[in-house]
PDB file of the backbone (N, CA, C, O) and the ligand in Angstrom, with CONECT records:
HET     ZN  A 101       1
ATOM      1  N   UNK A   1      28.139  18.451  39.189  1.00  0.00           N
ATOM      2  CA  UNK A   1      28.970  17.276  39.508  1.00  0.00           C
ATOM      3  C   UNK A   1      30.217  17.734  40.240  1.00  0.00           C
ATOM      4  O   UNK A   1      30.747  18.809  39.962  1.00  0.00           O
ATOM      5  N   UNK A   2      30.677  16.935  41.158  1.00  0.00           N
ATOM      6  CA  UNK A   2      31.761  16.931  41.813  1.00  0.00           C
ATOM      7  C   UNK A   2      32.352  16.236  42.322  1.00  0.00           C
ATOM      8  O   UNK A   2      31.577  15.352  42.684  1.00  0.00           O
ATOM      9  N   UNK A   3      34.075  15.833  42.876  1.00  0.00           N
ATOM     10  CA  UNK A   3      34.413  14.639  43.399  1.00  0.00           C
ATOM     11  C   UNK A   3      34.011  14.143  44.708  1.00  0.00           C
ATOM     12  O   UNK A   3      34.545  13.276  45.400  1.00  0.00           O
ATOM     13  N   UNK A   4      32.949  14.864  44.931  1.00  0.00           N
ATOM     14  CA  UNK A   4      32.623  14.314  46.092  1.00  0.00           C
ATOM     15  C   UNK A   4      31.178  13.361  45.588  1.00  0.00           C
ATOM     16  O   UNK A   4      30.904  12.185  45.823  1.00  0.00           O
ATOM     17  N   UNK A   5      30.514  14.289  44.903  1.00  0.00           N
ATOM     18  CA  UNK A   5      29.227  13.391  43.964  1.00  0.00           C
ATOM     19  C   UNK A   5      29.883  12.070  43.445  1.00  0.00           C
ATOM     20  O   UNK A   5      29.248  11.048  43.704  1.00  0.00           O
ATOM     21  N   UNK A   6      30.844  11.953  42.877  1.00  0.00           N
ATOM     22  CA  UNK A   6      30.972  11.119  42.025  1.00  0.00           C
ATOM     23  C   UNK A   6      31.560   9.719  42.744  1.00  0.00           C
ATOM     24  O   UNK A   6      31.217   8.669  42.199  1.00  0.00           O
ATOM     25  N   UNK A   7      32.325   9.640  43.796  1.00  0.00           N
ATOM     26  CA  UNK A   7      32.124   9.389  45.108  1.00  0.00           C
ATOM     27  C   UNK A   7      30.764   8.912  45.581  1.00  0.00           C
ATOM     28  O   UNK A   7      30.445   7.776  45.231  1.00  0.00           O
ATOM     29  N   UNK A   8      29.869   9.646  46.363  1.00  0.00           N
ATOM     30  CA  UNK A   8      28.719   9.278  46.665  1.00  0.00           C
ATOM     31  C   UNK A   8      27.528   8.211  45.633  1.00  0.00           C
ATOM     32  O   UNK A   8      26.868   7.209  45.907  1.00  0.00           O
ATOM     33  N   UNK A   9      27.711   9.116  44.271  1.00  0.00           N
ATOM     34  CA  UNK A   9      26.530   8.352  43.522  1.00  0.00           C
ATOM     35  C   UNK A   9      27.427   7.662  42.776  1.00  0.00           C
ATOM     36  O   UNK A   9      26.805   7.694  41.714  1.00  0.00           O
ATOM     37  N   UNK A  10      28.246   7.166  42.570  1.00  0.00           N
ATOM     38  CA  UNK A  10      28.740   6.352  41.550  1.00  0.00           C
ATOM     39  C   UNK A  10      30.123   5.220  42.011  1.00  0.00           C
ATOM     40  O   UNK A  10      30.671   4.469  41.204  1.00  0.00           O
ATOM     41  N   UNK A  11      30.431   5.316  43.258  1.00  0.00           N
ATOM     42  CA  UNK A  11      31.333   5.074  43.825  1.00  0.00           C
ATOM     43  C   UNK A  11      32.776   5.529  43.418  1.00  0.00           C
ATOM     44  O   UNK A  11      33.801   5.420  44.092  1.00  0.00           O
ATOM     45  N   UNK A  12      32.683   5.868  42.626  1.00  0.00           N
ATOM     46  CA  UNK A  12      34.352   6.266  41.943  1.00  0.00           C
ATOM     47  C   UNK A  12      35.099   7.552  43.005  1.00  0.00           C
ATOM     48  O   UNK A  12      34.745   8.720  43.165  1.00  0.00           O
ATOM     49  N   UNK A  13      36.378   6.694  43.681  1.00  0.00           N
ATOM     50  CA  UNK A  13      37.204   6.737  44.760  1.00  0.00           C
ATOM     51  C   UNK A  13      38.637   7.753  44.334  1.00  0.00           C
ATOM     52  O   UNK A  13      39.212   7.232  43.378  1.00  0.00           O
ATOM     53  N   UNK A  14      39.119   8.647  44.657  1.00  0.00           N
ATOM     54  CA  UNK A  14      40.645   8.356  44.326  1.00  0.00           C
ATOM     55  C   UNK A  14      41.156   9.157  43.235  1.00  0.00           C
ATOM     56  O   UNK A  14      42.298   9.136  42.776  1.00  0.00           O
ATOM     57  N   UNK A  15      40.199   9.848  42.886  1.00  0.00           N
ATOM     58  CA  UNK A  15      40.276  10.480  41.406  1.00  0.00           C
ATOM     59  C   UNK A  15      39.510  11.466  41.806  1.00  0.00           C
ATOM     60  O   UNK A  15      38.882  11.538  42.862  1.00  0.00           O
ATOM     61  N   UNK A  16      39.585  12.418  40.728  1.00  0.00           N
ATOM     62  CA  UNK A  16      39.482  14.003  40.915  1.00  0.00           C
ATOM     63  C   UNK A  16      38.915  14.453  39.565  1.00  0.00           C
ATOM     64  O   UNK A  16      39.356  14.378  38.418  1.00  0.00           O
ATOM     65  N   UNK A  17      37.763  14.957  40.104  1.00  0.00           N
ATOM     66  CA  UNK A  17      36.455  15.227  38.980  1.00  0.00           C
ATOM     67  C   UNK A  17      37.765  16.469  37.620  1.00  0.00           C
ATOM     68  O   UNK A  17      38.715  17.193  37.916  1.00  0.00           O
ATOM     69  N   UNK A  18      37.385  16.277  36.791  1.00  0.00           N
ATOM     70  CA  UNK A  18      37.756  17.233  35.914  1.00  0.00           C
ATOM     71  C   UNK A  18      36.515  18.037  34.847  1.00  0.00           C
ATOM     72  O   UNK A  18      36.508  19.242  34.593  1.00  0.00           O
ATOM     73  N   UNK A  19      35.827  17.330  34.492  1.00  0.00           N
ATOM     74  CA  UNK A  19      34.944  17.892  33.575  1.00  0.00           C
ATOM     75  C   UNK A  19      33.500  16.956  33.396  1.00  0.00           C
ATOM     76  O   UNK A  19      33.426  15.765  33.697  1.00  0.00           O
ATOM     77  N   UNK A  20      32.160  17.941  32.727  1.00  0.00           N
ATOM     78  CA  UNK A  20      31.206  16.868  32.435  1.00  0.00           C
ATOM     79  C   UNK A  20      30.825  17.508  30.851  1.00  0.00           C
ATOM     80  O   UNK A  20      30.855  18.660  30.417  1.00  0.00           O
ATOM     81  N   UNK A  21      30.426  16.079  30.168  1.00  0.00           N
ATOM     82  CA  UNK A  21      29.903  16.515  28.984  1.00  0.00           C
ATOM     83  C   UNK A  21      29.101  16.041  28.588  1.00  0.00           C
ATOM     84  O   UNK A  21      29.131  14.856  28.920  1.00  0.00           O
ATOM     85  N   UNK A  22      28.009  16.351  27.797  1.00  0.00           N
ATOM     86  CA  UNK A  22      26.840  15.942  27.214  1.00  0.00           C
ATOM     87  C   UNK A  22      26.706  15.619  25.992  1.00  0.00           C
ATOM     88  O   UNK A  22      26.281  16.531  25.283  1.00  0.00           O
ATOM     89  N   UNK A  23      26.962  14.429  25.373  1.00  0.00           N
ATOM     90  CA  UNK A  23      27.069  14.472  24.142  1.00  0.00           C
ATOM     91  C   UNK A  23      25.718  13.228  23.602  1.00  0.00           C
ATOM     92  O   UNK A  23      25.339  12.414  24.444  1.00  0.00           O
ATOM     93  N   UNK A  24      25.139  13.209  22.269  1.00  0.00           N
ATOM     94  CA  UNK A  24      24.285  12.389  22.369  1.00  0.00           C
ATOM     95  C   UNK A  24      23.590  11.801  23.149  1.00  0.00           C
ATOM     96  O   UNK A  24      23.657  10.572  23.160  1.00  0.00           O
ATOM     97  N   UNK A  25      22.767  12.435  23.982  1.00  0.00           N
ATOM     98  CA  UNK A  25      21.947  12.209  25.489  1.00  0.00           C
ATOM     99  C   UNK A  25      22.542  11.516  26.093  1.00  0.00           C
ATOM    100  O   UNK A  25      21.813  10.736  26.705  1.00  0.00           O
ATOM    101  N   UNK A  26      24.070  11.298  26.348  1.00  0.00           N
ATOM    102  CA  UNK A  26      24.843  10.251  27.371  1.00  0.00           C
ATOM    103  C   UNK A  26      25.439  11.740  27.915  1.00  0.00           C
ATOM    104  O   UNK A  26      25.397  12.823  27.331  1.00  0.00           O
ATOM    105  N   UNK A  27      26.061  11.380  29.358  1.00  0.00           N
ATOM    106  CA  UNK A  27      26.512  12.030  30.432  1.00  0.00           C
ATOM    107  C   UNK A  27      27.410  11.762  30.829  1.00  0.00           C
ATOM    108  O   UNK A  27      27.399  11.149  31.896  1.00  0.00           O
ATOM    109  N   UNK A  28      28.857  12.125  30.087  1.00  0.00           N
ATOM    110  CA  UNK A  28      30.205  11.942  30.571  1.00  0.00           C
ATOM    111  C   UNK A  28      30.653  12.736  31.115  1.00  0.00           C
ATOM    112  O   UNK A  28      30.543  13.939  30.875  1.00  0.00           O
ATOM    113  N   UNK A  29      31.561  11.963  32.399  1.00  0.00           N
ATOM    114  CA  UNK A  29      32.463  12.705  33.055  1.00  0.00           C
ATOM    115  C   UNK A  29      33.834  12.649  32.835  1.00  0.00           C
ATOM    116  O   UNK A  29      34.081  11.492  32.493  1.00  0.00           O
ATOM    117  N   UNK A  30      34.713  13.225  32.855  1.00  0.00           N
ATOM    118  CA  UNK A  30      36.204  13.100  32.908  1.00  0.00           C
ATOM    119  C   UNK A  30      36.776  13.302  34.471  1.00  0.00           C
ATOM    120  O   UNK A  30      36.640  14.157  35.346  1.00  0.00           O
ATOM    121  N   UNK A  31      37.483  12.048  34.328  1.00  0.00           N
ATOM    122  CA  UNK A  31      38.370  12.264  35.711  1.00  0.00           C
ATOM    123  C   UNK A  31      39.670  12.147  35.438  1.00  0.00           C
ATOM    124  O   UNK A  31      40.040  12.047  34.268  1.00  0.00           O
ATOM    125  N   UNK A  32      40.570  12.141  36.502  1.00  0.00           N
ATOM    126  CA  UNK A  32      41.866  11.616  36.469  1.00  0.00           C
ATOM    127  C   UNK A  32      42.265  11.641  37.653  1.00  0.00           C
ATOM    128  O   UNK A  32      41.796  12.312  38.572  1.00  0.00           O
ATOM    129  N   UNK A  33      43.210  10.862  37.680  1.00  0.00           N
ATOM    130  CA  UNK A  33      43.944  10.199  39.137  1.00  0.00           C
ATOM    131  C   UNK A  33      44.932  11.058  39.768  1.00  0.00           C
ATOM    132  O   UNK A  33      45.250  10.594  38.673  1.00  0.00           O
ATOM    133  N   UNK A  34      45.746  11.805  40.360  1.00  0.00           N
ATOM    134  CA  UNK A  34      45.917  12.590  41.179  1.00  0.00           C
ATOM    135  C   UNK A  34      47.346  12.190  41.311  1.00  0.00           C
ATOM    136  O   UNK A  34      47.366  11.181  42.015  1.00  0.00           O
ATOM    137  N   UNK A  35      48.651  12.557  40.918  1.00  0.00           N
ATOM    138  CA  UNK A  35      49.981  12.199  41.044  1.00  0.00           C
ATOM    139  C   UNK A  35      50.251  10.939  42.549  1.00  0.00           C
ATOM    140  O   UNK A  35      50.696   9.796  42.659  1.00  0.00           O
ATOM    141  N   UNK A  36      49.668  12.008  43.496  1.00  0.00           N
ATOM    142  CA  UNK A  36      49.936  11.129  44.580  1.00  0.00           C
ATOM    143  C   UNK A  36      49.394   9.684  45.213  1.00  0.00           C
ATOM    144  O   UNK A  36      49.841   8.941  46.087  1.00  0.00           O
ATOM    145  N   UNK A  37      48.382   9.648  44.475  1.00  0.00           N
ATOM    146  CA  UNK A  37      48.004   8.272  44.176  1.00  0.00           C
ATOM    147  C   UNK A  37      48.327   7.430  43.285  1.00  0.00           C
ATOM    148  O   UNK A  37      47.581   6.489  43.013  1.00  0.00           O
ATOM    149  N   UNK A  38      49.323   7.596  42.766  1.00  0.00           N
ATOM    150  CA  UNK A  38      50.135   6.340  41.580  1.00  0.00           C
ATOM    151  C   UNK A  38      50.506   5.506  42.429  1.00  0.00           C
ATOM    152  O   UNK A  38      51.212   5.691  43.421  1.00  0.00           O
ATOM    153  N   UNK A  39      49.921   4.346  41.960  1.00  0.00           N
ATOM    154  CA  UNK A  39      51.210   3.230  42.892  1.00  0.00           C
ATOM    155  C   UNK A  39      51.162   1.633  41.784  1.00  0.00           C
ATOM    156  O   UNK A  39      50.444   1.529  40.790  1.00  0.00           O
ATOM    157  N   UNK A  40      52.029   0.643  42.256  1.00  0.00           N
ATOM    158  CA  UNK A  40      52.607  -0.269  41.128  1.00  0.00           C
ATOM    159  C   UNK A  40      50.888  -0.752  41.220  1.00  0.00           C
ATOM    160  O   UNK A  40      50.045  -0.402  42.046  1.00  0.00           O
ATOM    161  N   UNK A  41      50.781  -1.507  40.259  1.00  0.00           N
ATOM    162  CA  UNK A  41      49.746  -2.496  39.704  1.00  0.00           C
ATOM    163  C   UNK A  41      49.669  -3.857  40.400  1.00  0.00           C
ATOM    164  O   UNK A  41      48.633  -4.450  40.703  1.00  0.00           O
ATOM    165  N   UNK A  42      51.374  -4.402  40.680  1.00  0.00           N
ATOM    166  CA  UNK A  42      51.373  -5.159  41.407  1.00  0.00           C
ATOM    167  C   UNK A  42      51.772  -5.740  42.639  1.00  0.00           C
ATOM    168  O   UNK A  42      51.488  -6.867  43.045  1.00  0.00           O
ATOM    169  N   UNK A  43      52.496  -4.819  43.229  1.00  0.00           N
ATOM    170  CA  UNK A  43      52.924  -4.796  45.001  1.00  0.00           C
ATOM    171  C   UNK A  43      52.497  -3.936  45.648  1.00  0.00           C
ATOM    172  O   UNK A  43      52.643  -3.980  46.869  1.00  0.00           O
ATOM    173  N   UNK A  44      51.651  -2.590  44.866  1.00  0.00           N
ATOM    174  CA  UNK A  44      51.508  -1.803  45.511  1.00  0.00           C
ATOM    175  C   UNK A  44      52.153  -0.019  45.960  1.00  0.00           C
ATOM    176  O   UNK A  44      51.693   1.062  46.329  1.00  0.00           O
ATOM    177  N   UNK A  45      53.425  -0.624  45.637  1.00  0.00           N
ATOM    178  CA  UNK A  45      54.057   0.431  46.060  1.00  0.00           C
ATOM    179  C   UNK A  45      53.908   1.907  45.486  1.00  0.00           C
ATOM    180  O   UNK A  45      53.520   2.098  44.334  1.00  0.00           O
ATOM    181  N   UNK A  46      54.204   2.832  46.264  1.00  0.00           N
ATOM    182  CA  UNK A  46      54.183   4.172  45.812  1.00  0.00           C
ATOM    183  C   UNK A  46      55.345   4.304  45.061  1.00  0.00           C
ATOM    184  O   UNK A  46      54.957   4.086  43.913  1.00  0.00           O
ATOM    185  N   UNK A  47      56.026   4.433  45.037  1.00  0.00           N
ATOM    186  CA  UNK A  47      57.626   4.445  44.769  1.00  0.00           C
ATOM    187  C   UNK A  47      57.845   4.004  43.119  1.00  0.00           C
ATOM    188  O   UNK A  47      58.706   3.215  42.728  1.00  0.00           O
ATOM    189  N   UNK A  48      56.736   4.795  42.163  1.00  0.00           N
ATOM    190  CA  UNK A  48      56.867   4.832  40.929  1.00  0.00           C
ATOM    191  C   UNK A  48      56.998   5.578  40.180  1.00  0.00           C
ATOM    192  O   UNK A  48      56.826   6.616  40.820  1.00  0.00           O
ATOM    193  N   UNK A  49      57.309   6.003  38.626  1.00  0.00           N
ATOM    194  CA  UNK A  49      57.402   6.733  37.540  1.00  0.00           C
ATOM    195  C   UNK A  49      56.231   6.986  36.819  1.00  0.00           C
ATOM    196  O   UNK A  49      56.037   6.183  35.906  1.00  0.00           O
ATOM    197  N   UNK A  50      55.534   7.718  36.935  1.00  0.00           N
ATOM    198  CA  UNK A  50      54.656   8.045  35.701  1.00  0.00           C
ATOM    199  C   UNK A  50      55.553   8.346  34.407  1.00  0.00           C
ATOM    200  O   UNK A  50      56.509   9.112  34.283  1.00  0.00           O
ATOM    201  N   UNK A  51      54.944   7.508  33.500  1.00  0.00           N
ATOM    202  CA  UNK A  51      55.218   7.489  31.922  1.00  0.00           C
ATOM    203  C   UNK A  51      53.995   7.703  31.301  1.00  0.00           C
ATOM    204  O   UNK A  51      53.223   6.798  30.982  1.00  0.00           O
ATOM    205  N   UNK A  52      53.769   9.144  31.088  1.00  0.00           N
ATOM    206  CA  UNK A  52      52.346   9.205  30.129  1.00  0.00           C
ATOM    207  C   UNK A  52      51.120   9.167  30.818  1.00  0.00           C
ATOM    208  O   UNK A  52      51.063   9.470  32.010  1.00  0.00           O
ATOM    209  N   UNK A  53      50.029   8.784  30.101  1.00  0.00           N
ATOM    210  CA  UNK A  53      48.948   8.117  30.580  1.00  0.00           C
ATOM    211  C   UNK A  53      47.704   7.934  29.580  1.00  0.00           C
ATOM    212  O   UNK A  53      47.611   8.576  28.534  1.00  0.00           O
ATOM    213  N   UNK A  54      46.862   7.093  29.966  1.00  0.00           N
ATOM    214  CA  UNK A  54      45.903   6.691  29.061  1.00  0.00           C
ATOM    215  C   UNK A  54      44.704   6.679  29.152  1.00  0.00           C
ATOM    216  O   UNK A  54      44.360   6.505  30.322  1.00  0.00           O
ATOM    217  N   UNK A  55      43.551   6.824  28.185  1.00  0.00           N
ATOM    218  CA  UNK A  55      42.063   7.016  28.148  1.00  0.00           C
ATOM    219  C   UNK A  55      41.383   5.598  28.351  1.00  0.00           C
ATOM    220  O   UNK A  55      41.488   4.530  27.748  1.00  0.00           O
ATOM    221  N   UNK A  56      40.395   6.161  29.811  1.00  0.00           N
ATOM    222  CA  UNK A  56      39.941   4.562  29.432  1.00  0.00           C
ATOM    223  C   UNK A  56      38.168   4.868  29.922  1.00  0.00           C
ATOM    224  O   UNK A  56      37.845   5.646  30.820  1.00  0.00           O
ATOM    225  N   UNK A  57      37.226   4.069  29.105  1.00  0.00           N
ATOM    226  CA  UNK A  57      35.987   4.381  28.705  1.00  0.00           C
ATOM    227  C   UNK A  57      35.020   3.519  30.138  1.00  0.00           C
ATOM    228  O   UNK A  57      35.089   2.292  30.059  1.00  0.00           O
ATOM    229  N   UNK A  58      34.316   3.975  31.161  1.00  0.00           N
ATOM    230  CA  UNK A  58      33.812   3.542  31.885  1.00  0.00           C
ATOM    231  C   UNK A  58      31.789   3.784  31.379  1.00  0.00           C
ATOM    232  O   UNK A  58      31.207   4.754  30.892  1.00  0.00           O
ATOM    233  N   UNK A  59      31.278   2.382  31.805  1.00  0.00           N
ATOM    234  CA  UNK A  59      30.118   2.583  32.409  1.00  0.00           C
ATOM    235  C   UNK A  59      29.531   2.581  33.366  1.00  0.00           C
ATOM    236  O   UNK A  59      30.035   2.020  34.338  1.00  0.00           O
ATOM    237  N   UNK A  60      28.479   3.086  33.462  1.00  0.00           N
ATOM    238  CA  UNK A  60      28.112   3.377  34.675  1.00  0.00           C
ATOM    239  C   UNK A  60      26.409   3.183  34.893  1.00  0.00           C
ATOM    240  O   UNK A  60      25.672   3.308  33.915  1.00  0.00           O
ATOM    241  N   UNK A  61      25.893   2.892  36.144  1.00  0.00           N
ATOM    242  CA  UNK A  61      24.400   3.014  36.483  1.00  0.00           C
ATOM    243  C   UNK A  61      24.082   4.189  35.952  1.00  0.00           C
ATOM    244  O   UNK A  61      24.879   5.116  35.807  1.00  0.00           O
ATOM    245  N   UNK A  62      22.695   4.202  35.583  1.00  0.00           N
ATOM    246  CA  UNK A  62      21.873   5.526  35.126  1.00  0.00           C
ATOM    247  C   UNK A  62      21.940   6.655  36.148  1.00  0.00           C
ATOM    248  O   UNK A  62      21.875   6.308  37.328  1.00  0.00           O
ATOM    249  N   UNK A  63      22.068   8.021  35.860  1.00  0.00           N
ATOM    250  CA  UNK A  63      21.762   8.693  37.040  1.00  0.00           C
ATOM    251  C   UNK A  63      20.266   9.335  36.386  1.00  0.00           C
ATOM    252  O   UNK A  63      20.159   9.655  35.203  1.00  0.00           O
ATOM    253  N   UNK A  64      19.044   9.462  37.500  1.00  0.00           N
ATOM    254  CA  UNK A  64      17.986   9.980  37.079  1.00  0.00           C
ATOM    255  C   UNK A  64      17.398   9.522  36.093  1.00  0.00           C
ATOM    256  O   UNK A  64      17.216   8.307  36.008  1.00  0.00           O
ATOM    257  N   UNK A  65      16.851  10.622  34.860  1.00  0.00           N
ATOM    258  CA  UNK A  65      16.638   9.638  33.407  1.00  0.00           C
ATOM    259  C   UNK A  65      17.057   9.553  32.628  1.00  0.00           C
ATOM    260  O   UNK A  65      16.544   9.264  31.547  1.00  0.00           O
ATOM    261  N   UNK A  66      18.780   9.894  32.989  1.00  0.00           N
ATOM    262  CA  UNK A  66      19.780  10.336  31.797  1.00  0.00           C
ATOM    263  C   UNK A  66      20.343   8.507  31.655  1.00  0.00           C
ATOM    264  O   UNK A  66      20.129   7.624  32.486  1.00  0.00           O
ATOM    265  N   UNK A  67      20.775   8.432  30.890  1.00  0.00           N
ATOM    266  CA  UNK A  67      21.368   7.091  30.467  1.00  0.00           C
ATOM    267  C   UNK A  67      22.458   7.519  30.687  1.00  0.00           C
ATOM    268  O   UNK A  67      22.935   8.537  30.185  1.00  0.00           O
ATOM    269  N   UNK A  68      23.310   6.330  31.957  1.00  0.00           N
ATOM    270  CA  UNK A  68      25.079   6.785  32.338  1.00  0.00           C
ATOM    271  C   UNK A  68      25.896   6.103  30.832  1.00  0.00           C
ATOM    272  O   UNK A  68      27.115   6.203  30.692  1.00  0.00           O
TER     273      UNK A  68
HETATM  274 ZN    ZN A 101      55.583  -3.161  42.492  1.00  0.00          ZN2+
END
């Protein structure tokens, strides 16, 4: 896996592969978003503070015969 795979087969844009794991025949990946891509939620702007950050649980299409 890589951010360019993950990109191609899964559409996920903007973010930067970190890890994959296999746990109970599911196929997780970890990503995270990249400092320079923070921007507000609601105008847009770059011109923000990161405070922290948070876990958030995506699904996804199957890849192959693994269940995403
Ligand atoms: Zn704003």
């Amino acid at each position: 896996m890589s951010t360019s795979l993950l990109y191609h087969a899964l559409g996920v844009r903007g973010y930067k592969y970190v890890k994959t794991e296999y746990v109970g025949g599911e196929v997780s990946f970890t990503i995270e978003q990249p400092r320079e891509s923070y921007c507000c939620p609601v105008c847009g702007s770059d011109r923000v503070i990161g405070r922290g950050q948070s876990y958030r649980r995506f699904r996804t299409v199957s890849i192959g015969a693994k269940r995403g």
